[in-house]
FITOR-622507 format. One record per residue (C-alpha): x, y, z; residue in one letter. Coordinates in steps of 0.25 Angstrom, whole numbers. Example, Ala and Ser with C-alpha at 12.3 -4.5 7.8 and 13.67 -1.06 7.14 Angstrom:
     px     py     pz  resn
     49    -18     31     A
     55     -4     29     S
//
This chain:
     px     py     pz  resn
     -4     24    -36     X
      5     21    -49     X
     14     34    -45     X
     15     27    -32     X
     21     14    -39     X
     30     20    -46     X
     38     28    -34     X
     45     25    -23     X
     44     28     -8     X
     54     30      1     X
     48     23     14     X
     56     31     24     X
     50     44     21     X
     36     39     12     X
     39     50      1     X
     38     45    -13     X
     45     45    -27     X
     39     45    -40     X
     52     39    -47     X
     44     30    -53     X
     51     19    -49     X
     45      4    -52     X
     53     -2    -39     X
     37     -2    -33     X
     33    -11    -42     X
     45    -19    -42     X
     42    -24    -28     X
     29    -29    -32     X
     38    -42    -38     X
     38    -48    -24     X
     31    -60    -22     X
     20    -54    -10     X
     16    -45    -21     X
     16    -58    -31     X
      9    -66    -22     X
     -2    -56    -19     X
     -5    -52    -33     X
     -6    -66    -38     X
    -15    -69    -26     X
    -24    -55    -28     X
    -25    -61    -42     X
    -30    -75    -39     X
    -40    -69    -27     X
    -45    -58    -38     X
    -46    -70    -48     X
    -52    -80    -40     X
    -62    -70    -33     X
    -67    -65    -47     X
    -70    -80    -50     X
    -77    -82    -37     X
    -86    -69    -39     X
    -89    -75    -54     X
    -93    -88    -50     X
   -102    -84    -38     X
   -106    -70    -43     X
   -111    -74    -56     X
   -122    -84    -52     X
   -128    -76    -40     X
   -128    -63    -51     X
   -136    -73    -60     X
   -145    -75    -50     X
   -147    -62    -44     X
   -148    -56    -59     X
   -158    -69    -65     X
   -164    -76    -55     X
   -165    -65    -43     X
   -178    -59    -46     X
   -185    -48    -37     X
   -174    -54    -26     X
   -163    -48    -35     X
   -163    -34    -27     X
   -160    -42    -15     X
   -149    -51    -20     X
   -142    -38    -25     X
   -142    -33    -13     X
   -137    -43     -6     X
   -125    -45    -15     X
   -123    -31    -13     X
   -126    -31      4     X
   -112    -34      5     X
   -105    -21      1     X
   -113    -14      9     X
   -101    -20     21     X
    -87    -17     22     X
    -79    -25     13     X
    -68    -28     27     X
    -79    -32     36     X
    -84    -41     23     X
    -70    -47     24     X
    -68    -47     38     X
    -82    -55     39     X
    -76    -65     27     X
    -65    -66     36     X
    -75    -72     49     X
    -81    -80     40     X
    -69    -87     34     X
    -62    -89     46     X
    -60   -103     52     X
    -72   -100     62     X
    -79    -94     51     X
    -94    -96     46     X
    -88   -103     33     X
    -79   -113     40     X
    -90   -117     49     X
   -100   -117     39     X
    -91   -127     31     X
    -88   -137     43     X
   -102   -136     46     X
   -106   -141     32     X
    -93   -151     33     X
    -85   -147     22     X
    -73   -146     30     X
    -67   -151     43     X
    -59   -137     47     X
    -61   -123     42     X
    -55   -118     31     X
    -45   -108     30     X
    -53    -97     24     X
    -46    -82     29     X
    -32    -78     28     X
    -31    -85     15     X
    -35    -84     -2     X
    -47    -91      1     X
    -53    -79     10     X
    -50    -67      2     X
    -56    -76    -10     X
    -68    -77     -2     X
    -69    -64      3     X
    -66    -58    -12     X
    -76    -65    -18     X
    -86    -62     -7     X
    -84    -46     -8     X
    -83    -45    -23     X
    -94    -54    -27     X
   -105    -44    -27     X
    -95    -37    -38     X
    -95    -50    -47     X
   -110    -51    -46     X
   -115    -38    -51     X
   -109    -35    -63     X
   -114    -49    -64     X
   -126    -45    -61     X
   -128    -36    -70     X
   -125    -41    -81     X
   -134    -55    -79     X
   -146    -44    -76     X
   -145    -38    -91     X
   -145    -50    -97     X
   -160    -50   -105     X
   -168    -61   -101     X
   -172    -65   -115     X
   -158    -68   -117     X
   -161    -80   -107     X
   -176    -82   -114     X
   -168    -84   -127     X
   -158    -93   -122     X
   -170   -102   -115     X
   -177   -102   -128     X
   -167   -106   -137     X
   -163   -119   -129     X
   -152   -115   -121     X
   -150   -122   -107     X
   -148   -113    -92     X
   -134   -116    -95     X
   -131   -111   -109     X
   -139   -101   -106     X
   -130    -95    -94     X
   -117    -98   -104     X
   -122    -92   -118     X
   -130    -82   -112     X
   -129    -77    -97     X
   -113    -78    -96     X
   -110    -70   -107     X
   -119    -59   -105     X
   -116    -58    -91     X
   -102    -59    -94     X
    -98    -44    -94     X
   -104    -43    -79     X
    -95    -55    -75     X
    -82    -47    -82     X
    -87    -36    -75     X
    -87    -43    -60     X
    -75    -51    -63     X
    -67    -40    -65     X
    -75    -30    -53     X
    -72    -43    -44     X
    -56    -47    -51     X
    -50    -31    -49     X
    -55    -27    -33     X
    -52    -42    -30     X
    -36    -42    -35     X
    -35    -29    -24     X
    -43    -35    -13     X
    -35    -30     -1     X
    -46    -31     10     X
    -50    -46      9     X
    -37    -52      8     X
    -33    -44     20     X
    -45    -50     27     X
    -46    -62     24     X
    -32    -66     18     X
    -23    -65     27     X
     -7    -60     27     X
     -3    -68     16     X
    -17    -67      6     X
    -13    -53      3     X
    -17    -49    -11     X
    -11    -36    -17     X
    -22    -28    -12     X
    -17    -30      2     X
     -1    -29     -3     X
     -5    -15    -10     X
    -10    -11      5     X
      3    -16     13     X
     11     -9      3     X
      1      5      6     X
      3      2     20     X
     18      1     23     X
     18     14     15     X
     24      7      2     X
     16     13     -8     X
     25     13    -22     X
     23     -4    -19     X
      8     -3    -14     X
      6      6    -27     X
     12     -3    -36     X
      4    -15    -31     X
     -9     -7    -32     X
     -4     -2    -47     X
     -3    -16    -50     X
    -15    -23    -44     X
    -20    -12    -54     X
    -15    -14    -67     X
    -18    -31    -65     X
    -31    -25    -62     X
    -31    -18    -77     X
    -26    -31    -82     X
    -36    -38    -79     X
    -47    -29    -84     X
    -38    -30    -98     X
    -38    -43    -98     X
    -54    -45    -96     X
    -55    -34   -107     X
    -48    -43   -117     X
    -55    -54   -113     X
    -68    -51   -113     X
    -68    -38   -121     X
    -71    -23   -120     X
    -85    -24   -124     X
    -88    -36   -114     X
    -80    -29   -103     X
    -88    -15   -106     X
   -100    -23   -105     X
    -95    -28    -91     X
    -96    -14    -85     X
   -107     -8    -92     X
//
């Protein structure tokens, strides 16, 4: 793939050149590109947050408070992959719709007058990211609250501390390699998504996941190479920067 971004194509007869020419990765600077990488970057983001906020409590419960049900609840978090990811988004896509289950279910309860637009915008392939990979948020979640030793809690009740302070001093941080360890299983698939925004986004939601395949298919592959080589290296950024900030050791722990 990183030979491919550095040759050129002549699009008469397909034959490449390994020149090693940067003219591929100089038509990335046009604004479609621009505009899909900013907004793969803000979905990814945005999703990631999304999967923390509604993956961490129902990790808690399922590791703390699930009991002899906590087989079950796995597996139903899990029942999901065991279907297509495109018929997961094309279902997303019925119940999103104007006609939709979501939009009747909100006029029924009165919380709007006219249903909202849900599909072939941001909003959707949020919803649909979230939705398809927040089982990935929730187990290394899972995980991590489940090792905690429950004495750790005793301890913490015995010396005074409330439910609150207990959860901030204790179960945060030592969970917290779990959540490092979702947020960036979630963060990396999430910045290349190319099914859902083609489902439920619409012609102009592409992210750089779907300009990577329209660059494949018209046969431009030094461009589609180059986007895909980039997606890449942000990809290792990010992993950089969550090194530096929360450590090697802490970022081992998350993947042990």
């Amino acid at each position: 793939m990183a030979a491919y971004s550095f040759a050129t194509q002549d699009y008469i007869t397909g034959a490449f050149t390994f020149d090693w020419t940067l003219e591929p990765w100089r038509r990335l600077r046009n604004d479609i590109f621009a505009d899909a990488l900013v907004r793969s970057l803000v979905i990814a983001t945005s999703a990631m947050v999304a999967c923390a906020i509604v993956g961490y409590p129902l990790a808690y419960f399922v590791a703390r408070h699930a009991g002899r049900f906590r087989n079950v609840a796995l597996l139903l978090i899990i029942v999901p992959f065991w279907l297509s990811f495109i018929v997961r988004a094309f279902a997303w896509l019925d119940l999103l719709s104007e006609a939709g289950y979501v939009n009747r279910l909100l006029m029924w309860m009165g919380l709007i007058n006219e249903p909202l637009e849900l599909v072939n915008n941001t909003t959707g392939i949020l919803i649909g990211i979230t939705y398809g990979y927040l089982p990935l948020m929730v187990f290394p979640l899972y995980v991590s609250l489940q090792r905690i030793d429950e004495r750790v809690f005793e301890a913490s009740r015995d010396l005074g501390a409330s439910a609150f302070a207990t959860f901030r001093r204790v179960t945060f941080p030592l969970a917290l390699p779990g959540l490092i360890a979702g947020c960036i299983i979630v963060w990396i698939p999430a910045l290349g998504e190319y099914v859902i925004p083609q489902i439920l986004g619409g012609a102009k939601t592409y992210m750089v996941g779907n300009i990577i395949a329209v660059n494949f298919e018209r046969f431009a592959w030094p461009e589609g190479a180059a986007a895909a080589l980039a997606l890449v290296l942000i990809a290792f950024a990010f992993i950089i920067v969550v090194r530096l900030l929360v450590g090697r050791e802490r970022l081992g722990q998350a993947f042990d």
